[in-house]
Rosetta silent file (secondary structure, phi, psi, omega in degrees, C-alpha in Angstrom):
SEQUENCE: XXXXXXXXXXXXXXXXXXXXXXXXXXXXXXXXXXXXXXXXXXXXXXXXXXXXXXXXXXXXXXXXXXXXXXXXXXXXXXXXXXXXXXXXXXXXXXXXXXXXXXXXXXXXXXXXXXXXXXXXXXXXXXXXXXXXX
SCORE:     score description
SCORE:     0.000 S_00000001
   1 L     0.000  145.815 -155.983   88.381  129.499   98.217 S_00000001
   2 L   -89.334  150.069  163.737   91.452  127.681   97.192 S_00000001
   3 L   -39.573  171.152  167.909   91.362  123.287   97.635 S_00000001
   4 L  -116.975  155.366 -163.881   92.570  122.342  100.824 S_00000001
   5 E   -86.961  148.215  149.633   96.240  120.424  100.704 S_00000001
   6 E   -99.706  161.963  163.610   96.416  117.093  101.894 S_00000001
   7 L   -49.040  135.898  173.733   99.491  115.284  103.905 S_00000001
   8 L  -100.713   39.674 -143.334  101.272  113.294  100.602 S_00000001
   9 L  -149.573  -82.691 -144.267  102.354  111.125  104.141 S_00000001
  10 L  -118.659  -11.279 -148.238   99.165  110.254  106.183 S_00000001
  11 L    44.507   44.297 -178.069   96.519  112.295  103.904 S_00000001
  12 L   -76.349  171.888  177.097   95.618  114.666  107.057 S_00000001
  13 E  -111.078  166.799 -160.654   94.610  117.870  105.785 S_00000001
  14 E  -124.481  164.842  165.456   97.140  120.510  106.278 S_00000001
  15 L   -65.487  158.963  177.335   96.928  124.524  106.386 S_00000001
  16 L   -49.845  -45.693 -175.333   97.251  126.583  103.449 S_00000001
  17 L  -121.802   32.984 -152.522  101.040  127.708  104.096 S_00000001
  18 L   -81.469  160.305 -165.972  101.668  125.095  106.437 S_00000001
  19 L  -135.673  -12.571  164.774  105.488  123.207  105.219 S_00000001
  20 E  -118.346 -168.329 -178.664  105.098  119.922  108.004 S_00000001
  21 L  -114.404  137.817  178.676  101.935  118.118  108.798 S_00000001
  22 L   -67.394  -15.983 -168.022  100.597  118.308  112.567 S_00000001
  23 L   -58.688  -61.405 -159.820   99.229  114.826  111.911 S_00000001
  24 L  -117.792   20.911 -158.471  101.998  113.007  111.278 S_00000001
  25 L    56.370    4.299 -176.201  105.077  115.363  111.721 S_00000001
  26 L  -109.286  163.120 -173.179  106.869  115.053  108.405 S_00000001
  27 E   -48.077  134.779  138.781  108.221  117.974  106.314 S_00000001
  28 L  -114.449  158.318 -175.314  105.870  118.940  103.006 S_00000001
  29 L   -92.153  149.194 -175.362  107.022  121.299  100.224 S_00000001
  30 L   -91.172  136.165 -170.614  104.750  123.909   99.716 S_00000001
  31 L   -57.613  139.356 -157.680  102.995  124.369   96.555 S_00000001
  32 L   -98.223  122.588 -177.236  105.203  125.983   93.623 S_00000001
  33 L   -93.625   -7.206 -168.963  102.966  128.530   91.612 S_00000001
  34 L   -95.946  -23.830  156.222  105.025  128.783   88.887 S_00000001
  35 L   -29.318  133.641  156.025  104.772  125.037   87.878 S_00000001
  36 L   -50.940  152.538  171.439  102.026  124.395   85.072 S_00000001
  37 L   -75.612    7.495  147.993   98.829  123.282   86.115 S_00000001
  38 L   -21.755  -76.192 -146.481  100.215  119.772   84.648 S_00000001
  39 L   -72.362  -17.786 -174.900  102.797  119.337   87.193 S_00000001
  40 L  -100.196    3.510 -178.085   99.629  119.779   90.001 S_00000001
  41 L   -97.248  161.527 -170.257   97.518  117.066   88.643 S_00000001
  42 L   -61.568  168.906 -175.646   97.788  113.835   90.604 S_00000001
  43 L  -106.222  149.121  166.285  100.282  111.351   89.416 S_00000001
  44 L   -67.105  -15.015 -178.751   99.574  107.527   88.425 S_00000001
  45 L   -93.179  158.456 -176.084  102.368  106.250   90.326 S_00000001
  46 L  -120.162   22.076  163.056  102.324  105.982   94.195 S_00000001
  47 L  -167.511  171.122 -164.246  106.160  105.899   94.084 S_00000001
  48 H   -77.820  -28.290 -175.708  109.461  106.827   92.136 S_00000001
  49 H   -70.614  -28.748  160.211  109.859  102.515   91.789 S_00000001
  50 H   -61.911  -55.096 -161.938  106.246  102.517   89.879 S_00000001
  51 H   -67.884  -13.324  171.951  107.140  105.196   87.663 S_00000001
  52 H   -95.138  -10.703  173.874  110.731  103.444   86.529 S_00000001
  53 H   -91.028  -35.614  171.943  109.142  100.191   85.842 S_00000001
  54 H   -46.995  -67.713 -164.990  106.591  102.402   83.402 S_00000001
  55 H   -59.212  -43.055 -154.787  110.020  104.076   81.830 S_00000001
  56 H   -67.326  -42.615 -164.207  112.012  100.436   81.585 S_00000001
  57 H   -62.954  -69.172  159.656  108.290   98.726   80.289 S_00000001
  58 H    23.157  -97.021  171.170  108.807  101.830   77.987 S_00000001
  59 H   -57.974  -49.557  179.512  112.323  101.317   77.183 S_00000001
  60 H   -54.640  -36.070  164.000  111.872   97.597   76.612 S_00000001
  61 L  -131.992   63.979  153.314  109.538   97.996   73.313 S_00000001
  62 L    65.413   61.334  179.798  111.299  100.975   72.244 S_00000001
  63 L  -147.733  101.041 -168.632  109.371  103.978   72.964 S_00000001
  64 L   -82.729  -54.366 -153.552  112.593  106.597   74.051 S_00000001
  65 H   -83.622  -32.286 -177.430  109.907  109.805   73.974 S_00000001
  66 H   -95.862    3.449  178.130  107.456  108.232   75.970 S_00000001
  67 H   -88.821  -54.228 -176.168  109.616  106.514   78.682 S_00000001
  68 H   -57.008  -69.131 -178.837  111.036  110.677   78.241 S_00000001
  69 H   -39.175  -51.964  174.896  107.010  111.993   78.881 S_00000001
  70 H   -66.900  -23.515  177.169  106.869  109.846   81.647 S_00000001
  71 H   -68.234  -68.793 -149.430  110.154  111.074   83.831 S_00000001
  72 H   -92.830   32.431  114.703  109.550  114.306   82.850 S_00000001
  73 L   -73.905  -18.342  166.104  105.839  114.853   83.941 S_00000001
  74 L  -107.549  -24.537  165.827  106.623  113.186   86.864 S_00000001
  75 L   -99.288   16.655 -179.216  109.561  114.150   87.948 S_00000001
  76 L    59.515   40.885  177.721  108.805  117.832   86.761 S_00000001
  77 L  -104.779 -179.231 -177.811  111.783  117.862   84.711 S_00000001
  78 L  -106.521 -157.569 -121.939  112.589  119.478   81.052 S_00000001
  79 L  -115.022  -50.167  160.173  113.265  117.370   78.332 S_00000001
  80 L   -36.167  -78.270  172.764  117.293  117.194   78.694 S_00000001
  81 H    -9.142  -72.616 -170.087  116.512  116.232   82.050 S_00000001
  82 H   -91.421    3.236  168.996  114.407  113.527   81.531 S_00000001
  83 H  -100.620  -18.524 -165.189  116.434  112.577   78.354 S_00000001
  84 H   -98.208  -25.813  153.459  119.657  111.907   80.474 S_00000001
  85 H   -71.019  -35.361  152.155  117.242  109.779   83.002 S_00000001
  86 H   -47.120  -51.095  166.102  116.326  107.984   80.284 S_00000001
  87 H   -41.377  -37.302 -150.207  119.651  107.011   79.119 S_00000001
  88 H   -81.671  -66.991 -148.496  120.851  106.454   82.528 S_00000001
  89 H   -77.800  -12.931  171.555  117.930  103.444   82.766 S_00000001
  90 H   -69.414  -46.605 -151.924  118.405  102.278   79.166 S_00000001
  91 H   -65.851  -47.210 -161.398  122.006  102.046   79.998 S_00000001
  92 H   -73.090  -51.338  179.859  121.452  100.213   83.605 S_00000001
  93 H   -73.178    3.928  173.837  118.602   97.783   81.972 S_00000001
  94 H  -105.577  -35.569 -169.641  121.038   96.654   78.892 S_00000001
  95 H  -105.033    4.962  166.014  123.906   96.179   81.445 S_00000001
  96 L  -143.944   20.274  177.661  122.553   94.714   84.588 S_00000001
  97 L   -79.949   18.447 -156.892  119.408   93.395   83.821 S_00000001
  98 L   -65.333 -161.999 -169.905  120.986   90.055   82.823 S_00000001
  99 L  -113.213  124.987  165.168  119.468   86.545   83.474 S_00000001
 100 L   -45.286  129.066  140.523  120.870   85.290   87.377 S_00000001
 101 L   -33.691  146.602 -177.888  123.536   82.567   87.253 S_00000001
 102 L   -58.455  176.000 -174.941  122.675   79.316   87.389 S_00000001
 103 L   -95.783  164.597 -172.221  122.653   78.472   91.245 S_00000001
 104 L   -81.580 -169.086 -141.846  125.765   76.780   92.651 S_00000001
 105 L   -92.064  164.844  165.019  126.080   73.124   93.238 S_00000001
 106 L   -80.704  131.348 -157.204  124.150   72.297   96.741 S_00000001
 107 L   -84.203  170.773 -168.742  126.365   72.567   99.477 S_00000001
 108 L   -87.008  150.819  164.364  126.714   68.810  101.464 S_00000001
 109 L   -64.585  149.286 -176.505  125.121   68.561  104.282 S_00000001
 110 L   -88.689   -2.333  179.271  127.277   69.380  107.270 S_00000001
 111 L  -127.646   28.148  160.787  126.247   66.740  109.748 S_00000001
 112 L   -74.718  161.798  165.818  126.605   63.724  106.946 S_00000001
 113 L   -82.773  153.210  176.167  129.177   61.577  107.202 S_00000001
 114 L   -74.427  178.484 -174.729  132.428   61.856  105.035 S_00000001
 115 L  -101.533  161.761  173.490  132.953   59.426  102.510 S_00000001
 116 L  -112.549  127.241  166.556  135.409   57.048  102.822 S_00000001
 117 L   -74.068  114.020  170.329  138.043   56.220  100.153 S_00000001
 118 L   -92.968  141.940 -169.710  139.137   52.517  100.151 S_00000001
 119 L  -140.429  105.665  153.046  142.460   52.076   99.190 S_00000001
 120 L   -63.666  -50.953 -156.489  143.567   47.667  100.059 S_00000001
 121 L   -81.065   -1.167  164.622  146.467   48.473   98.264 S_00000001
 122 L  -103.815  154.312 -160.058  148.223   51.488  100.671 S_00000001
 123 L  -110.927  143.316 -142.590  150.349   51.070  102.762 S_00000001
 124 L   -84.307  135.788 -179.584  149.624   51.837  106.372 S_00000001
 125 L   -84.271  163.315 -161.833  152.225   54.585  107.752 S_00000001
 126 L  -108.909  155.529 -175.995  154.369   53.712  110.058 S_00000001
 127 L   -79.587  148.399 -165.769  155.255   54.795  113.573 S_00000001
 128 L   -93.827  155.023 -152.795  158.787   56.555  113.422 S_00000001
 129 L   -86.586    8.865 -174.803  161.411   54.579  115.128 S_00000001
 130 L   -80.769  112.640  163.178  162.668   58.053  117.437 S_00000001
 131 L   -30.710  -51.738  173.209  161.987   57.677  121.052 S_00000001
 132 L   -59.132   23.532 -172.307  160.651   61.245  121.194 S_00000001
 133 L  -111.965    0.000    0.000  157.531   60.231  119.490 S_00000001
């Protein structure tokens, strides 16, 4: 008798040809037979955001093919595939991975008082001599 599938959702267990889960309602893909028995053993990551900090930590001391091994065992891809996802995150982690600007000046508080400029020496404006004022 074949394993029984779990929910990758809620881990309910689901029927044999079953494509949602009764548990929790969402859609599952139905197992692919033609996949290697690789591609069915579980994975270390418990999302695609673990598995890209594994390829960057990778990419960061230079290891191309295994930052490649990891996309493409996980994302079941072939070896272009997972070479052009590599690229893509070398590319993204040399050009936006920078160090944050410094932070901007601290804004004033808004219910201080302004400052006042002393000036002795200006000369006080004057009311204009036009009636219509």
């Amino acid at each position: 008798m074949a394993d029984t599938r779990e929910c990758p959702f809620c881990g309910a267990p689901l029927a044999e040809n079953a494509n949602h889960c009764d548990a929790c309602g969402n859609a599952v893909p139905l197992p692919n037979p033609n996949l290697n028995s690789a591609a069915e053993e579980p994975t270390k990551y418990h999302n695609s955001a673990e598995m890209m900090d594994d390829v960057k930590n990778h990419l960061r001391s230079g290891d191309e093919q295994g930052a490649e091994q990891v996309v493409g065992s996980s994302l079941g891809l072939n070896q272009d595939a997972a070479r052009t996802v590599v690229q893509q995150a070398n590319f993204d982690l040399q050009n936006f991975s920078q160090a944050k600007p410094a932070a901007a000046e601290k804004n004033p508080d808004p219910f201080s008082k302004p400052e006042v400029i002393d000036a002795p020496n200006a000369p006080m404006p004057e009311k204009p001599k036009s009636k219509k004022w």
